[in-house]
VEXMILUM-147420 format. One record per residue (C-alpha): residue number from 0; residue in three letters; x negated, y, z. Coordinates in steps of 0.1 Angstrom, whole numbers, plus 5000, padded with zeros to 4 digits. Layout:
# VEXMILUM-147420
[NUM ALA [X Y Z]]
...
END
This chain:
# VEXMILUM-147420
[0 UNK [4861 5300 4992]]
[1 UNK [4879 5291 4959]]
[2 UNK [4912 5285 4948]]
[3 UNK [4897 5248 4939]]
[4 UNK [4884 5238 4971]]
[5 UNK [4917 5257 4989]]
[6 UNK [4940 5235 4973]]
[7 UNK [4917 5206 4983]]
[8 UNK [4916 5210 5019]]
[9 UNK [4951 5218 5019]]
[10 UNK [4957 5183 5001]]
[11 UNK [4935 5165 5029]]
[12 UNK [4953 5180 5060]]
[13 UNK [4988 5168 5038]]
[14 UNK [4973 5136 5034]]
[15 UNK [4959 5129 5069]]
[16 UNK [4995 5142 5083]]
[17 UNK [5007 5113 5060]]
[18 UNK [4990 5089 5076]]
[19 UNK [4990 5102 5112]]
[20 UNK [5030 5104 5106]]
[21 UNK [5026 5065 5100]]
[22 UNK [4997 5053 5128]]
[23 UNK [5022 5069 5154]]
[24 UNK [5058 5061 5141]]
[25 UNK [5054 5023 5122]]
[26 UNK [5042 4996 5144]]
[27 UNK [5011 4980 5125]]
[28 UNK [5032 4946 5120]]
[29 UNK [5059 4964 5102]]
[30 UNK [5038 4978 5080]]
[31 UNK [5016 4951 5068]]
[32 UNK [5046 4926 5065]]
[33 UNK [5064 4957 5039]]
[34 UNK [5033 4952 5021]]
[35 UNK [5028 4916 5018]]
[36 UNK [5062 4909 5006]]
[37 UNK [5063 4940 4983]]
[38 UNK [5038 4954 4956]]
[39 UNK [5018 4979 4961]]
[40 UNK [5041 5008 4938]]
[41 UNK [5074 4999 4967]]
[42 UNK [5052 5004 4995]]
[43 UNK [5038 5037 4986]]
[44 UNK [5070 5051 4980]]
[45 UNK [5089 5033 5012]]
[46 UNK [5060 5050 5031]]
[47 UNK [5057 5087 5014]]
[48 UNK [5021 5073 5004]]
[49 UNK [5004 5092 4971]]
[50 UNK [4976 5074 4968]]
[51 UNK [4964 5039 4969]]
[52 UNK [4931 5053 4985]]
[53 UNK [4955 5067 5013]]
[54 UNK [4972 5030 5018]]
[55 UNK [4941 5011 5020]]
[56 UNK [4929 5035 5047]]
[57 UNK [4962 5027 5068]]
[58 UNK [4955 4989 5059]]
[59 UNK [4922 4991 5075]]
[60 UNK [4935 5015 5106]]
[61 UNK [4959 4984 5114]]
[62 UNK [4930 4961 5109]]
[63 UNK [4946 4945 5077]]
[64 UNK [4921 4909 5072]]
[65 UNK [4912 4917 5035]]
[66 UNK [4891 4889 5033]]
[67 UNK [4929 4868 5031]]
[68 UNK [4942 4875 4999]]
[69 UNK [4977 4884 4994]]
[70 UNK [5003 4859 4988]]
[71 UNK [5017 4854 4953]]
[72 UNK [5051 4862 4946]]
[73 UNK [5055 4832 4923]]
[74 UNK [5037 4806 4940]]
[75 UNK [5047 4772 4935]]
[76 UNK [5062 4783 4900]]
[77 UNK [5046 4775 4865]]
[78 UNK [5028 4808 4851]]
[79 UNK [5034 4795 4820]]
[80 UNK [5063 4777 4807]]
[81 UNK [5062 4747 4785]]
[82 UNK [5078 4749 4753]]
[83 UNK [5103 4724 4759]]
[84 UNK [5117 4745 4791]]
[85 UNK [5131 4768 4756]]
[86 UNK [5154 4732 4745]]
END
């Protein structure tokens, strides 16, 4: 066995503590309501995720609907300003 593929396996058994750690201790509720009112960056590090690869898998272990999208921050508000918003 190589160093390489040491290090790899060691990374996996990390990474599926990770999300075992999560699955048993965060009710599925709790966690997708972190994610849909944060971004993506505050709820890998609220969570001790390392990967977005690793979050999507939780997502889809709490049966996440992907097909809804996620709400917008700044709904209802003008992406763009108009110019007389500046006067």
């Amino acid at each position: 066995m190589t160093e390489k593929y040491a290090k790899q396996l060691e990374i996996e058994k990390l990474n599926k503590i990770i999300i075992d750690n999560i699955i048993n201790n965060i009710s599925a509720e709790d966690f997708i309501n972190f994610y849909i009112h944060h971004n993506q960056k505050e709820t890998l590090e609220h969570f001790g995720l390392r990967t977005t690869k690793q979050l999507t898998k939780v997502l889809k272990l709490f049966n996440y609907d992907f097909s809804k999208p996620k709400p917008s921050k700044f709904k209802g508000k003008a992406a763009v300003r108009s110019h007389e918003s500046y006067l």
